[in-house]
N, C-alpha and C positions, 0 to 999 in steps of 0.2 A: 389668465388666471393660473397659479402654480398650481399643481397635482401633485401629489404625491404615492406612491404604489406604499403601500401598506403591507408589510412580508413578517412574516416570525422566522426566525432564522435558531434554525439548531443547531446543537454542538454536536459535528460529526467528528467520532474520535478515528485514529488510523485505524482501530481493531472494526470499527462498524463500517468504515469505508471499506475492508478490505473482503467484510462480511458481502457487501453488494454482488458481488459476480455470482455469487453462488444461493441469491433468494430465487425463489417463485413466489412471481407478483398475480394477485387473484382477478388481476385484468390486461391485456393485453399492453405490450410495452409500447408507448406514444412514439412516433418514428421521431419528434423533435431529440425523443431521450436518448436516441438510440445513436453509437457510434458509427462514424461515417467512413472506419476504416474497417474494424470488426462486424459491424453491425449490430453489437449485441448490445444491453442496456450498459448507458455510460458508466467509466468507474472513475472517478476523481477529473470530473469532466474541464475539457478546457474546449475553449474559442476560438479558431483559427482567424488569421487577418482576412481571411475569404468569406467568412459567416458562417460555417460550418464548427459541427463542433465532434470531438473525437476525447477516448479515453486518453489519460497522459500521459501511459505508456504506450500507444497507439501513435503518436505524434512525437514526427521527427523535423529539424529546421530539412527544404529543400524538397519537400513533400509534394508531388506534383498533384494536385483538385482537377481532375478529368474535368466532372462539369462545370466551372467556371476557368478553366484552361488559364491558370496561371499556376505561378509556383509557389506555396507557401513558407513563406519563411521563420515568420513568427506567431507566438499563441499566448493566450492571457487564462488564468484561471475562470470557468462560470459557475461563479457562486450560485447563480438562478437557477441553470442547471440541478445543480446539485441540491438548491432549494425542494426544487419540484419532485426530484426522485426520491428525498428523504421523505414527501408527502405520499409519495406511492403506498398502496396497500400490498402487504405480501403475506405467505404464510412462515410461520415457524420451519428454522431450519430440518426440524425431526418432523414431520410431518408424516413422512412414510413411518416413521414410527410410531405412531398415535397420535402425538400431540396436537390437538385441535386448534390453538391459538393463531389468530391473524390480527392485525392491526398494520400501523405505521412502519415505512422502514424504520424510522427514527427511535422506534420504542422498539427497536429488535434487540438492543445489546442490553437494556435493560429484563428482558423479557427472559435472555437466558441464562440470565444469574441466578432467576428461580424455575426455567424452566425441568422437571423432574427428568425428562430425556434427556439428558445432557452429560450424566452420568457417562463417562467414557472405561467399559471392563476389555481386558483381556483373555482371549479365546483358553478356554481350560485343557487344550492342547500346545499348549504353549510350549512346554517343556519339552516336546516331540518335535519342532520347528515350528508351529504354525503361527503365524505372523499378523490375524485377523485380529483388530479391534474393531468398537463400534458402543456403542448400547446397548443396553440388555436386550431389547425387541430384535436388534440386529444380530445379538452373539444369539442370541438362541434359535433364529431362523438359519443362520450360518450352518449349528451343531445341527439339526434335520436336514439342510440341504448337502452337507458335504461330507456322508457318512465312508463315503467309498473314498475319499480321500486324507479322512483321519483313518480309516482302518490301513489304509496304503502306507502310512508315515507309522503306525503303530508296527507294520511288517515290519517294516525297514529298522524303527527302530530295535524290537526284541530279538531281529536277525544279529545286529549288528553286536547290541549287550550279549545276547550269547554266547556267539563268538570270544567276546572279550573276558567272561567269565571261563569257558573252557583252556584260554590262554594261560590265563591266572591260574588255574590249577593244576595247569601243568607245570608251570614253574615255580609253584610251589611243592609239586611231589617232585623235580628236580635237586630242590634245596634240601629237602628232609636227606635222598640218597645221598646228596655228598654229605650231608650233615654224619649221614651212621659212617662212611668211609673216612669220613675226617677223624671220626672218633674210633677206630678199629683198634681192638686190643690184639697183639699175634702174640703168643707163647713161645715158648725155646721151641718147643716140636710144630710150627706149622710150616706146609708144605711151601716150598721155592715157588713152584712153579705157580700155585696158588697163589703168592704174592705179586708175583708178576703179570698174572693174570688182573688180579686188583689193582695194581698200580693202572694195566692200561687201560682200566674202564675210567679211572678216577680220572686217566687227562681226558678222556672222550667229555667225562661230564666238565672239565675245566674248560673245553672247549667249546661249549653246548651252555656254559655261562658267561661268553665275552657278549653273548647279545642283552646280558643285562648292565652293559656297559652304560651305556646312554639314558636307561632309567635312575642308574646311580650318579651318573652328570648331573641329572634335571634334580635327582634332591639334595646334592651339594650346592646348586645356582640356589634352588628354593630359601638354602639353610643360609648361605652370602646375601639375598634379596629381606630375610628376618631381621636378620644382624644389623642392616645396615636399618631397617625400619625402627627397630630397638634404639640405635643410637641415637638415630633425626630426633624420635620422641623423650629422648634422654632431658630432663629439664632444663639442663644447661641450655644443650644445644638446642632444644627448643624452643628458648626464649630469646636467644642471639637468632634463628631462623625467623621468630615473629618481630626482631625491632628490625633486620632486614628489610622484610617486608612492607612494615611501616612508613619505614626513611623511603621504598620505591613508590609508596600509593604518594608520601605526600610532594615527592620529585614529579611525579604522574602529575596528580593536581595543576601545578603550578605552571605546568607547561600545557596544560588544557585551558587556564586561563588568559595565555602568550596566543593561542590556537583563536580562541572565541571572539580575542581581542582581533586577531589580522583577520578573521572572518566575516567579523560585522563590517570591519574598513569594506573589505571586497565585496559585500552585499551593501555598500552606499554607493560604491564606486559604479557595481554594476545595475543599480536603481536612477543612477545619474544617465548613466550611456542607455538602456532601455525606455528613460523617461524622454516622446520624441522633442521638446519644449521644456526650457525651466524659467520662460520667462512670459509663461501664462497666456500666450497666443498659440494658437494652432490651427491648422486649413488642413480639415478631413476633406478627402477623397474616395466617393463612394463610390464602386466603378460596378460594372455589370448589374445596373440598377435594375431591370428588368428584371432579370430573375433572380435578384436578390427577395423583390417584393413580394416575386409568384410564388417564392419558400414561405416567407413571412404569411401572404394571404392564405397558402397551405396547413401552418403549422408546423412545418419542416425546421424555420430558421427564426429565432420571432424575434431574439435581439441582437445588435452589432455593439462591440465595444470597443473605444478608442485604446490606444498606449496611454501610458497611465502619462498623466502629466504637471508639473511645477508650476508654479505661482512663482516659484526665482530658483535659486541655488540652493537655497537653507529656510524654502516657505513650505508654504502648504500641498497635497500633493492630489489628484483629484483624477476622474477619468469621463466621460461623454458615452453614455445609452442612446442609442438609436433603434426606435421600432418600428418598420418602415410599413406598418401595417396596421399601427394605432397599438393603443393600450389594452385592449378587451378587460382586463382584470377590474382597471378601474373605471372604462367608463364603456359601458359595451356600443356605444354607437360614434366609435374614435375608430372605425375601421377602413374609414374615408380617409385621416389624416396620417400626417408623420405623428410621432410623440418623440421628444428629444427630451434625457434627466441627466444630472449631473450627479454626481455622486463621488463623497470624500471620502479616500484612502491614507490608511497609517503612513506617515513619512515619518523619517528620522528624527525630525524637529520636533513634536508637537508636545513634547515636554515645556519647551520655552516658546510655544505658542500660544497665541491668544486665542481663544474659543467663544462665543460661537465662529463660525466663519465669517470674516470681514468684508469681502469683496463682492461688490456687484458684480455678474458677469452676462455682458453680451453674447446672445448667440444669435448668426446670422446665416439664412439658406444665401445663398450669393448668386447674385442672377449672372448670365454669361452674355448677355443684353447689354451692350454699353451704353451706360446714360439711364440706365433704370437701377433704382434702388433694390438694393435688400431687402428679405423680410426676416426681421429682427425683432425679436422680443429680451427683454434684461431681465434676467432671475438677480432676483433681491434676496440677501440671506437675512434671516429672522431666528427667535429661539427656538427655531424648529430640533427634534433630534437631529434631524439630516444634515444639521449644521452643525454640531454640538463634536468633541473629539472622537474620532474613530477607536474602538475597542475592537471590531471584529474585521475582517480581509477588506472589507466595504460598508459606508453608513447607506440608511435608506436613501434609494433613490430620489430625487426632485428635479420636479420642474414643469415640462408642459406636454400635456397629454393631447391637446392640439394644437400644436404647434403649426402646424401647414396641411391647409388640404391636398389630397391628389390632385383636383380638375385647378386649384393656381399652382401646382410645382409644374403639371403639364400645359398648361396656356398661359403662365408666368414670364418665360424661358429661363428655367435656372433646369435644365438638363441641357446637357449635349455630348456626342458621342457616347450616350447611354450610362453617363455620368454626371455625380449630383456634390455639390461642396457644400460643406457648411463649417460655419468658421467659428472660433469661442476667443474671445477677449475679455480675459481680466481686469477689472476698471480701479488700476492702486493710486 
């Protein structure tokens, strides 16, 4: 009998993905959720080919997995993952700051479009250096808690203005003295030596003005930097400066769509080379089945996912779920069996494909017993959605939620060397 897992799947945008690292969830984080290199709750979670699953900044190709002692090379996106986390309860980000609000991660980015906290002010010391935003509950615990450190920056500052204001006024009682010597009337009868005397204070202050040299540089640049703003916004030149710009956006353009065009090539190209199969056969290899299962029966690891895989070169594009510890979701006494589901992924094609999905497909445990059959069951596609064209990274799951019990995998003989295969053939 087919099964099907039954999921609401939400739209996680990057801004609410990126929101995750930084919630508190109102119950402890499931260790299934939890990164297996960070530890911490997953962020944009992916699957390694080992069953482990890691943040996807966390995962690198050649990644050595201690406990299952091989090397990982490759990882697939988990959408379940990411299902389950967006189901997590947490609180609102302001929390410490009042706001009482908890629900769904998945209603957090909606939540603080109207949440009242969210308000981001600037510390009213700002103009002194201080560098503190937050929200109001946050600036005003700030202004109480760091009094001795705005009065320190208040020193600092009025030390420094003052300074700069007693400068200023010196050179400007500077300016005034040569001002009256500049303008000195002498008569027929004034004294020689008196002039002399004048003339040498007048170079002392000439000399006592070459330090306003550099203040008169900086507003001659000042007066060259007007000038030149005045002419840019001159109409002329204004309007030759904005058809400039124009001719560069629409040059821009047209070579972002040269760009999008060799992009997609190399996202089929390398959807070809990543897909292991495009001609709808494949022989999984389940290896360190042991304690693949003890994660599974733990909760540590519940699903395996295949490489994503072709029906041909230019067909449909599909992947293989393995849960090596039953389905619990959909059938809670499946904890005896394997569940194996298929599940259709967007491929390049499915513009000029046909829908629902066309193909029977055999899936077979493969005994390692020569002269004993398989045990094989054929998923038949129907108008099920899970058949229907892919809109989102993966359609629902299908297929068989007991597929095989544990006491025939283990008295069957389809293990050995603590390795299990199972094979999926496309019937075109």
């Amino acid at each position: 009998m087919i099964g099907l897992i039954s999921t609401v799947r939400q739209k996680a945008t990057d801004k609410l993905l990126n929101l995750i690292g930084n919630v508190k969830l109102v119950e402890k984080t499931p260790l299934s959720l939890c990164c297996h290199v960070c530890k911490k709750i997953l962020i944009r979670p992916v699957q390694w080919n080992c069953g482990h699953r890691s943040c996807e900044s966390c995962f690198r190709s050649g990644i050595y997995c201690e406990e299952d002692n091989e090397t990982v090379l490759f990882c697939f996106t988990d959408n379940q993952a990411l299902k389950e986390i967006l189901n997590l309860s947490c609180y609102c980000l302001y929390e410490n700051d009042g706001c009482h609000w908890n629900g769904f991660c998945h209603e957090l980015e909606e939540h603080l479009k109207t949440c009242s906290f969210v308000e981001t002010l600037e510390c009213p010391y700002k103009v002194i250096s201080c560098k503190v935003i937050g929200s109001k509950k946050t600036i005003s615990n700030h202004q109480i808690q760091e009094l001795v450190y705005h009065s320190a920056l208040l020193s600092v500052f009025f030390k420094f203005e003052g300074e700069s204001l007693m400068m200023l006024k010196s050179k400007f009682s500077d300016l005034k003295e040569y001002e009256y010597l500049f303008s000195y009337k002498y008569d027929n009868g004034f004294n020689v030596d008196k002039l002399s005397s004048e003339i040498v204070t007048l170079n002392k202050k000439r000399n006592s003005l070459k330090k306003f040299q550099s203040f008169v540089d900086d507003i001659d640049r000042i007066e060259q930097q007007i000038k030149y703003l005045v002419s840019f916004f001159n109409k002329n030149s204004f309007t030759e400066n904005l058809h400039d710009a124009e001719n560069r956006v629409a040059r821009a353009e047209i070579e972002n769509e040269l760009i999008k065009t060799r992009l997609n090539d190399i996202r089929y190209k390398i959807l070809l080379i990543n897909s292991v199969t495009n001609d709808g056969s494949y022989l999984w290899k389940i290896d360190n089945f042991s304690k693949k299962l003890e994660d599974a029966l733990a909760g540590r690891t519940i699903e395996l996912f295949s490489p994503p895989l072709m029906t041909d070169p230019s067909g449909y594009r599909f992947c293989a779920i393995v849960m090596l510890a039953g389905d619990l979701r959909f059938n809670k006494y499946s904890q005896n069996f394997i569940s194996v589901y298929i599940s259709i992924l967007p491929s390049p094609f499915d513009e000029v494909l046909t829908f629902p999905f066309p193909y029977k497909i055999d899936i077979s445990l493969v005994s390692v017993i020569k002269g004993k059959q398989n045990h094989t069951q054929r998923l038949k596609p129907d108008e099920n959605i899970a058949f229907q064209k892919p809109y989102q990274p993966m359609n629902q799951p299908v297929g068989f939620c007991k597929f095989c019990s544990h006491d025939n995998l283990y008295s069957g003989g389809y293990i050995k060397d603590d390795a299990i295969f199972i094979k999926f053939n496309v019937m075109k």
